[in-house]
C-alpha positions as CSV (number, residue, x, y, z in Angstrom):
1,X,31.8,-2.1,-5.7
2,X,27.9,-2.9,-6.6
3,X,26.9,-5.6,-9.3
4,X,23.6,-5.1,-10.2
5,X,21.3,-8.1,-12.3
6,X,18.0,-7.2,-14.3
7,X,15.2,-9.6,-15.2
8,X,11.5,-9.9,-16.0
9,X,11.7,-8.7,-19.8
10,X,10.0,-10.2,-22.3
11,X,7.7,-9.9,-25.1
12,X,3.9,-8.7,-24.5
13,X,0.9,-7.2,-26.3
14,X,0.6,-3.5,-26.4
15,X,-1.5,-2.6,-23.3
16,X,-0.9,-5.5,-21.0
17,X,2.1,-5.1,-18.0
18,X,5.6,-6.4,-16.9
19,X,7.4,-5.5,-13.8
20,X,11.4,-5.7,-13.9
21,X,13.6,-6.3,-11.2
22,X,17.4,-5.1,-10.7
23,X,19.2,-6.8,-7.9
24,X,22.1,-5.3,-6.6
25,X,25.0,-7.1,-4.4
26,X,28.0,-5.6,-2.9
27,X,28.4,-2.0,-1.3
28,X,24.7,-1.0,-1.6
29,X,24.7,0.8,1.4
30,X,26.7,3.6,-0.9
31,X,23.8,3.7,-3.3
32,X,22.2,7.3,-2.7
33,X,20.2,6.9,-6.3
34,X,18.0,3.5,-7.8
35,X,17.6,4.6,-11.5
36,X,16.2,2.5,-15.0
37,X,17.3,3.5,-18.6
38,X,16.5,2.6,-21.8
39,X,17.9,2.1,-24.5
40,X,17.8,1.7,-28.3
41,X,20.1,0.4,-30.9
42,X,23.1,3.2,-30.9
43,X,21.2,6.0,-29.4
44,X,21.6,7.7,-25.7
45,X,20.4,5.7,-22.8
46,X,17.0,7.7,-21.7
47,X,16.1,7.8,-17.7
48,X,13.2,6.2,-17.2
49,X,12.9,6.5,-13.6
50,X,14.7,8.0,-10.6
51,X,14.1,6.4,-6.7
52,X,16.7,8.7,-4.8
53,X,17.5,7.8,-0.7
54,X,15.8,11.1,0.3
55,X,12.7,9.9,-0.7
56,X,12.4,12.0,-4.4
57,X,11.2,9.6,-7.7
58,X,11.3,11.2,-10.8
59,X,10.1,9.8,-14.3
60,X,10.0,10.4,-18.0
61,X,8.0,12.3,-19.6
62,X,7.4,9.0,-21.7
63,X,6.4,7.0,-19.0
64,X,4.7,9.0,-16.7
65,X,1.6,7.7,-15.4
66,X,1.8,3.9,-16.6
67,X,5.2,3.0,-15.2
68,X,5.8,2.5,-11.3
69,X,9.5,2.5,-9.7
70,X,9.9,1.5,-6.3
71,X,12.0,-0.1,-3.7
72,X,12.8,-2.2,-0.6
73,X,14.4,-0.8,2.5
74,X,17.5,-2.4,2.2
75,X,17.5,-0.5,-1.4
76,X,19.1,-4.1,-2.5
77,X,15.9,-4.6,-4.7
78,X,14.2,-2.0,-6.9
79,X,11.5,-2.5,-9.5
80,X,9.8,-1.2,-12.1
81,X,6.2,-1.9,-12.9
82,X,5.3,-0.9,-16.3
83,X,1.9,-0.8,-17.4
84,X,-0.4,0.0,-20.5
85,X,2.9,-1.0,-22.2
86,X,3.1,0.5,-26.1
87,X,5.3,-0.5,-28.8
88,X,7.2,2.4,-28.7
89,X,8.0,1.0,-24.9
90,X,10.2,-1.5,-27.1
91,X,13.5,-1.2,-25.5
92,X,16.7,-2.4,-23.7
93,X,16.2,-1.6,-20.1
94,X,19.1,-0.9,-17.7
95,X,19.0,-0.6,-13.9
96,X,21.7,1.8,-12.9
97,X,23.2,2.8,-9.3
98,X,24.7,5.5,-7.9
99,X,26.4,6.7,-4.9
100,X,29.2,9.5,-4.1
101,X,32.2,6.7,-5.7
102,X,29.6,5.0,-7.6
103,X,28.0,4.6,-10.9
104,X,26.9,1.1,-12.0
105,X,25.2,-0.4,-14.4
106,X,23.3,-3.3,-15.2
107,X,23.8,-5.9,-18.7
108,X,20.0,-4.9,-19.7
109,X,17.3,-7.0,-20.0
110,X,14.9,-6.6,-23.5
111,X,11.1,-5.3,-23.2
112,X,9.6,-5.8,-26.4
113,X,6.0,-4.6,-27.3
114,X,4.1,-5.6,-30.3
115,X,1.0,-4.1,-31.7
């Protein structure tokens, strides 16, 4: 079992930065896969960003370029470092784990961007 615990949301200008952090306790030496989501109101969660064990990262097209994931090597502690933030960057984002018995998420934390 892995619990994992966002923070750093919050409400910015368009164009300045936040950087979230998911903590994750429990059986992280199974997690083979560090990923964010968003989400809006009632629609799919969307990946944001990927940090897989074997060294791959992979982002959405949305985000490419301004948003940064990363890690540390006890992959107990991943990030994500969003900058140039937009409005349509308004979201609730979720860190998400997963392993070969394992698929956990996060309760969210809001990023809200105004114009």
């Amino acid at each position: 079992q892995v619990q994992l615990v966002e923070s750093g949301g919050g409400s910015v200008q368009a164009g300045e930065s936040l950087r979230l952090s998911c903590a994750a306790s429990g059986s992280t030496a199974n997690i083979w896969a560090m990923d964010w989501y968003r989400q809006d109101s009632g629609k799919q969660r969307e990946l944001v960003a990927r940090f897989r064990i074997d060294g791959q990262i992979e982002y959405g097209d949305a985000v490419r370029g301004r948003f940064t994931i990363s890690r540390n090597k006890a992959r107990d502690r991943w990030y994500l470092q969003m900058n140039s933030l937009k409005p349509e960057d308004t979201y609730v984002y979720f860190c998400h784990a997963e392993g070969n018995t394992l698929d956990t998420w996060g309760q969210g934390t809001q990023v809200t961007v105004s114009a």
